[in-house]
Residue frames as a rotation matrix with the C-alpha (Angstrom) as fourth column:
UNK 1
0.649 -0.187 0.737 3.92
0.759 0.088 -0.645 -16.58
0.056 0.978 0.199 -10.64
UNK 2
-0.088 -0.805 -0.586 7.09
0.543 -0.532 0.650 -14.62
-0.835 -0.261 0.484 -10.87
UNK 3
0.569 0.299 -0.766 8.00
0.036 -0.940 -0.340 -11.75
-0.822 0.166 -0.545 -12.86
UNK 4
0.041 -0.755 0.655 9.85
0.904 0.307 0.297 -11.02
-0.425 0.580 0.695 -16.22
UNK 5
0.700 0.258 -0.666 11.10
-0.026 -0.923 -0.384 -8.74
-0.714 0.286 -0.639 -18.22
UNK 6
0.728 -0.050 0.684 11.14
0.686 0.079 -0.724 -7.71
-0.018 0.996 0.092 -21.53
UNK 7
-0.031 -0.999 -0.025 15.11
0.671 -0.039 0.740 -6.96
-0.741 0.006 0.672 -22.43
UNK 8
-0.555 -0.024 0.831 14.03
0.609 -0.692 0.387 -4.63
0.566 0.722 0.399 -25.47
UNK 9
0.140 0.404 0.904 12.54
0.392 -0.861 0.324 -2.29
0.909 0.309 -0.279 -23.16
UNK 10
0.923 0.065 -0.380 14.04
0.385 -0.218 0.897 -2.36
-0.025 -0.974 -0.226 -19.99
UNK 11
0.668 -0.607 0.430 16.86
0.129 -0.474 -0.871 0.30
0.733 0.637 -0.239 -19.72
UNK 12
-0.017 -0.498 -0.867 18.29
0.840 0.464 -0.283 -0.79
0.543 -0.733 0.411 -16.51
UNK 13
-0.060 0.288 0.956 16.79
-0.187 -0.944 0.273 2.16
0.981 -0.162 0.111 -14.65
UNK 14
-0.520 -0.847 0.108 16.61
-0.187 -0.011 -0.982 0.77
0.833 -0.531 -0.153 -11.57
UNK 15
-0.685 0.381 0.621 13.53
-0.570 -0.811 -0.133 1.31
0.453 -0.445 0.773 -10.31
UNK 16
0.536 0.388 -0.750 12.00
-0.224 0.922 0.317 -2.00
0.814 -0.003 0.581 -10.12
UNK 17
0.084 -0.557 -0.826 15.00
0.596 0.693 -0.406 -3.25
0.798 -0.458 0.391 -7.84
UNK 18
-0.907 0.059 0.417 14.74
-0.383 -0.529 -0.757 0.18
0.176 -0.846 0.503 -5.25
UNK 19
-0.059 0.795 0.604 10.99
-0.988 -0.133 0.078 -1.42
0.142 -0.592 0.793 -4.58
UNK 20
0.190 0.332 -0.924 10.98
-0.024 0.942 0.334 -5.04
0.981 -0.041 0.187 -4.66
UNK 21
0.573 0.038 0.819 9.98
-0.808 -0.145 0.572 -5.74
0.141 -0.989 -0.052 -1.17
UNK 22
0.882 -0.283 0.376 12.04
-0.057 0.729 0.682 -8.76
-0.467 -0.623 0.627 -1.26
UNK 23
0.269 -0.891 -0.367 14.82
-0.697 -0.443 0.564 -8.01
-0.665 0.104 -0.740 -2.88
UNK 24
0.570 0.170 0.804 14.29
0.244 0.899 -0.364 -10.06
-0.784 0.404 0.471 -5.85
UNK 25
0.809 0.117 0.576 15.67
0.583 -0.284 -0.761 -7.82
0.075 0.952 -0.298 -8.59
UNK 26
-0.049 -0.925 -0.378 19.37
0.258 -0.377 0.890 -6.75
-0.965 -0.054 0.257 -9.80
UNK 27
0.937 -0.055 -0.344 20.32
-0.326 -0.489 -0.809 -4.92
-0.124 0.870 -0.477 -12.27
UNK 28
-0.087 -0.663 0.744 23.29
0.384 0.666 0.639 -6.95
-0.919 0.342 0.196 -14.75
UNK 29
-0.802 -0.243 0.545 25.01
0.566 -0.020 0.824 -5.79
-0.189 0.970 0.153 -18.03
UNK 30
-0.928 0.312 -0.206 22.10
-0.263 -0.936 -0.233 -2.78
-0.265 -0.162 0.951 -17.65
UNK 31
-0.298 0.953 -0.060 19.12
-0.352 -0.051 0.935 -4.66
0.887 0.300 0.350 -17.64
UNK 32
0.077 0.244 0.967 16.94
-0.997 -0.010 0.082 -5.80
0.029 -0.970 0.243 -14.56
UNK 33
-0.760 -0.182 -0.624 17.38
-0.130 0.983 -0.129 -9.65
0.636 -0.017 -0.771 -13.38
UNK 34
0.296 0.648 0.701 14.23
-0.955 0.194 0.225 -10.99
0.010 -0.736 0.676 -11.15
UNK 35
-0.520 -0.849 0.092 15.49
-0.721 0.379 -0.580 -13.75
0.458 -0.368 -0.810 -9.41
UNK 36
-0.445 0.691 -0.569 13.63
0.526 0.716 0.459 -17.29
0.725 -0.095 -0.682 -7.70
UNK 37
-0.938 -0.003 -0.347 13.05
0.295 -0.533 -0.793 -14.72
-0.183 -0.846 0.501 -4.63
UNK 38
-0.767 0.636 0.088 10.15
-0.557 -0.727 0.402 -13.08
0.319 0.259 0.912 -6.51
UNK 39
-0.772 0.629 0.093 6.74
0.458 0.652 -0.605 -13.79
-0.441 -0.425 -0.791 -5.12
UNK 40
-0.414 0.743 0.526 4.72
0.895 0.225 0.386 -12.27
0.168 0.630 -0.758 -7.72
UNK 41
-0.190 0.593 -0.783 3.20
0.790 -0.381 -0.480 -9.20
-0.583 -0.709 -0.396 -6.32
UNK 42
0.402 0.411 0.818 3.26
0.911 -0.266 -0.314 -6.92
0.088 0.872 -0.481 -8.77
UNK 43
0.676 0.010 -0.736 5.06
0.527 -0.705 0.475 -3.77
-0.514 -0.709 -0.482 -7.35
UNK 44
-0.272 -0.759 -0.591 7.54
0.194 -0.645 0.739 -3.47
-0.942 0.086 0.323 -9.44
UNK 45
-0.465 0.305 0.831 5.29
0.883 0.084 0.463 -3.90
0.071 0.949 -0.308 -12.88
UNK 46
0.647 0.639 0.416 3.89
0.726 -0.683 -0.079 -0.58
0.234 0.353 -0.906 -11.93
UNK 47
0.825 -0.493 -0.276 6.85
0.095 -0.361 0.928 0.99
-0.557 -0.792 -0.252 -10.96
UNK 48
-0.582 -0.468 0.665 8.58
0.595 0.312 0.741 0.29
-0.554 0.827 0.097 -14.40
UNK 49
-0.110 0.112 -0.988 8.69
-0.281 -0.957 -0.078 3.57
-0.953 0.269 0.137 -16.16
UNK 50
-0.681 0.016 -0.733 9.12
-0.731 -0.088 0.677 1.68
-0.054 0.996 0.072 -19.67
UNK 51
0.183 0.933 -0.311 6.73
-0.955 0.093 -0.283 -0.94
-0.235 0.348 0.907 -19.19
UNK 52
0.209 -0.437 -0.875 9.10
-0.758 0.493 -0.427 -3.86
0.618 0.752 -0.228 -19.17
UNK 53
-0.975 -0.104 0.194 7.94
-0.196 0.813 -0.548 -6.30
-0.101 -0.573 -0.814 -16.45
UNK 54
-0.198 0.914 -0.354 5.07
-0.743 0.096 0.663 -8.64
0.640 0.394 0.660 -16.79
UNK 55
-0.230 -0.030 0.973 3.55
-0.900 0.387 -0.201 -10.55
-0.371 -0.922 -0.116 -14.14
């Protein structure tokens, strides 16, 4: 199951897309994109200062 994120509370910080171990996540028009790449792991939902990825 892949990640998402919630656009009303991600502020395109960044931080999500400096850990994804697979390089699943860009950052576009200042929010984060997670891409088919994602394998679920959860790394960057805790790593997401506002709370705006959900596994």
């Amino acid at each position: 199951m892949a990640a998402k994120v919630d656009k009303n509370k991600c502020n395109g910080c960044g931080a999500c897309k400096d850990i994804c171990p697979v390089n699943a996540i860009k950052i576009e028009n200042k929010k984060a994109v997670i891409n088919d790449d994602c394998v679920g792991c959860g790394v960057c939902v805790d790593q997401c200062p506002n709370e705006a990825i959900s596994i």
